[in-house]
C-alpha positions in Angstrom: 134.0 88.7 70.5 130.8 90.3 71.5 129.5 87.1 73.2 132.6 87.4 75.1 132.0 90.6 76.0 128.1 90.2 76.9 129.0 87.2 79.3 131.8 88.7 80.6 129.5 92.1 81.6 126.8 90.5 82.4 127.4 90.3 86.5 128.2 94.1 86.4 125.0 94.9 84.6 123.3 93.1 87.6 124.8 95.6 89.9 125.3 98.8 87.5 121.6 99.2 86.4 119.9 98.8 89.6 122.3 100.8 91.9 122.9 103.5 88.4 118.4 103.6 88.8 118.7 104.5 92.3 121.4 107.2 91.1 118.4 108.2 88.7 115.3 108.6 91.0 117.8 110.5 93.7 118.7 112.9 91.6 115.5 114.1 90.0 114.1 113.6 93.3 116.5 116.6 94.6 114.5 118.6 91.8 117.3 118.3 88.8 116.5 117.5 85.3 116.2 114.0 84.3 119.0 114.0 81.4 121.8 115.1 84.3 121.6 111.5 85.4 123.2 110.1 82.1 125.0 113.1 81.2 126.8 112.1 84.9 127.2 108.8 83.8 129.0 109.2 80.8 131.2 112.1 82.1 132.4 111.6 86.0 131.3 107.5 85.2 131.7 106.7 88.7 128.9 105.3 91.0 130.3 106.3 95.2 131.0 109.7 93.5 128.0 110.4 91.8 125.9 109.3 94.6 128.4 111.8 96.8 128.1 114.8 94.6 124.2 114.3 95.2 124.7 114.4 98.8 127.1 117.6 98.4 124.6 119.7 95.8 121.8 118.9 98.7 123.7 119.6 101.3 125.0 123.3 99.7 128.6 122.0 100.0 131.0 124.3 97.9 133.1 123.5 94.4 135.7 122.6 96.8 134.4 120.2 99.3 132.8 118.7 95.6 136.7 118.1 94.6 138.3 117.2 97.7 135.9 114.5 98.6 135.5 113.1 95.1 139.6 112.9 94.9 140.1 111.3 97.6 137.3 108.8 97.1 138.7 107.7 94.0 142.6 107.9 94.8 142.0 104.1 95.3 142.0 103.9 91.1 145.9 105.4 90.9 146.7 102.3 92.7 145.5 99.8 91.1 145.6 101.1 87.7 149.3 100.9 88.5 148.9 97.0 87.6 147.6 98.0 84.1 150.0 100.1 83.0 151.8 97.5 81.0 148.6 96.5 79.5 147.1 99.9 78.5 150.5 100.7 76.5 149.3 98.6 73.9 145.8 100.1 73.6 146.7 102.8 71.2 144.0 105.1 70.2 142.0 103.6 72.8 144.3 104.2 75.8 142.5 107.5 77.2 138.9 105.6 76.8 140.1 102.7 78.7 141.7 104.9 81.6 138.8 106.7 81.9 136.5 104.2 82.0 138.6 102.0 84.4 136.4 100.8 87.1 136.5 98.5 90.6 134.3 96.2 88.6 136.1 96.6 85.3 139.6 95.9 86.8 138.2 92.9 88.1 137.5 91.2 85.4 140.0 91.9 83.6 142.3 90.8 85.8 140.3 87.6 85.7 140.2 87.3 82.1 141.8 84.5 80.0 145.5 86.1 78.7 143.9 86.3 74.9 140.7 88.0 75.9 143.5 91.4 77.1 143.8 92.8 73.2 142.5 96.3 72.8 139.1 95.0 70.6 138.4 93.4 74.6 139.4 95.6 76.7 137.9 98.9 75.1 134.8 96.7 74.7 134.5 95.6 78.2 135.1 99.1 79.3 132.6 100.8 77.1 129.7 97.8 78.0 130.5 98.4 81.4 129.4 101.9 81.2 126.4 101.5 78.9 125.3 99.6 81.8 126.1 102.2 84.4 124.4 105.2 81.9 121.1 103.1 80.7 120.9 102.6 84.8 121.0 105.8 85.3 118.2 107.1 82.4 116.1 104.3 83.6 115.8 106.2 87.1 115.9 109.5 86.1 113.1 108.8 83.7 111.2 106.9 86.0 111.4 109.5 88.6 110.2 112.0 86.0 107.2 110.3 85.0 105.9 108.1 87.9 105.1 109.7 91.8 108.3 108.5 93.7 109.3 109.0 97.5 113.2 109.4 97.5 112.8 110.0 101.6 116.0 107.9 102.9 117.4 107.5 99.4 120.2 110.2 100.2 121.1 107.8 102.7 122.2 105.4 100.6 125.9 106.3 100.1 126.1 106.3 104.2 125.0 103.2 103.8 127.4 101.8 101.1 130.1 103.2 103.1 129.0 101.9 106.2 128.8 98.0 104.6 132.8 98.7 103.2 133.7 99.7 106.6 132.1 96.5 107.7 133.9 94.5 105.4 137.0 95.6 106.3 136.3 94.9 109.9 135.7 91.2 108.7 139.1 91.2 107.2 141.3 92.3 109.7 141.9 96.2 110.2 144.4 98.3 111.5 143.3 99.8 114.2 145.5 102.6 114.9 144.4 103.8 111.8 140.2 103.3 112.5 140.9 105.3 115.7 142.8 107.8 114.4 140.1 108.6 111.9 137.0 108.7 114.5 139.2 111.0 117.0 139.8 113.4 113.7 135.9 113.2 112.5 134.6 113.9 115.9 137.4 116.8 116.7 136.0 118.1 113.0 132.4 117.7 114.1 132.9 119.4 117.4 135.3 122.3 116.3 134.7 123.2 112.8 131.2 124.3 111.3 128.8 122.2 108.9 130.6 122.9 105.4 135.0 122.4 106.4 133.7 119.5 108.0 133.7 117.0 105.3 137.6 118.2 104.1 138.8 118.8 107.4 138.0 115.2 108.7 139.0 113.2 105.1 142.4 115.0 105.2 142.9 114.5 108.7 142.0 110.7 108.4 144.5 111.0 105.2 147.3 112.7 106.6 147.1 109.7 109.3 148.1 106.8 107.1 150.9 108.8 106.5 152.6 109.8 109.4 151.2 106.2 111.8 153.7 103.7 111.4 152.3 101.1 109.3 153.1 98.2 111.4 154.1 94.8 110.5 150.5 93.1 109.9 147.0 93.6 110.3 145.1 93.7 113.8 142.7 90.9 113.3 139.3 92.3 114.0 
């Protein structure tokens, strides 16, 4: 079983423990103590909104923006975990771990996992691997950027960055484009209209309150 799990994790920890270092150096760089890294790892566990709530706490955002924008960032995982419903039933005293701990990356591969591999010994283990990875990612930075003279100019950039590649992605795909527009008109209204700290909020709800009143169409506009 654990040499399942261990080749099963290992592409995550390829991703978790470089981007979770990152994570690390950011955040001590902003002048907080080195332990918050982990601690944030093994309590909100969830990279786009940790590396958010850094950009919030330097920015001086409010408790509330914090909760909006992290909500709505992860309202993607009600969806999904829709299609594991079934499966986590039969978790037992490991249900609320496994919910938790449910991850893009996790989801993944479990869905791609062999039929026998989805008993609660392999699915509790592959969630709890995936977050060591994430949380010994995280100390690694943190620590690093305690001990050793690190420029984090740029870094806070990152998670415009991350976003920025999604939004690329999707334009790859095929987009809706009633939808992209809509959202630009309702960040640059938000920008022009509303100060510094309701902008964040303002614009996210606007952009969400358009995918549900626009009609959602028949298809995809191919980009």
């Amino acid at each position: 079983m654990l040499s399942q799990l261990l080749k099963s994790s290992l592409p995550v920890a390829f991703g978790y423990v470089p981007l979770g270092m990152a994570f690390g150096v950011l955040l001590v760089g902003l002048g907080y103590p080195w332990w918050w890294a982990p601690l944030m790892g093994l309590t909100i566990y969830a990279g786009s909104a940790q590396f958010l709530a850094v950009s919030l706490l330097s920015a001086g955002a409010g408790a509330l923006d914090a909760f909006v924008a992290t909500l709505l960032l992860n309202l993607r995982h009600v969806f999904y975990g829709l299609t594991v419903l079934d499966r986590y039933r039969a978790l037992g005293r490991g249900q609320s771990y496994a919910i938790f701990g449910l991850t893009d990356e996790t989801f993944s591969l479990l869905a791609g996992a062999a039929p026998d591999a989805h008993d609660r010994r392999f699915v509790v283990g592959l969630t709890a691997l995936n977050q060591g990875w994430w949380v010994l990612g995280c100390a690694l930075g943190a620590l690093a950027g305690h001990s050793l003279p690190f420029r984090t100019d740029g870094l806070a950039f990152s998670l415009t960055a991350l976003f920025a590649v999604l939004l690329v992605e999707q334009l790859a795909r095929g987009v809706r484009w009633m939808y992209l527009l809509e959202a630009g008109a309702g960040a640059v209204l938000c920008l022009v209209l509303l100060p510094g700290k309701y902008f964040l909020i303002a614009s996210i709800s606007l952009a969400a309150l358009g995918l549900v009143v626009l009609p959602a169409g028949r298809g995809r506009d191919r980009a």
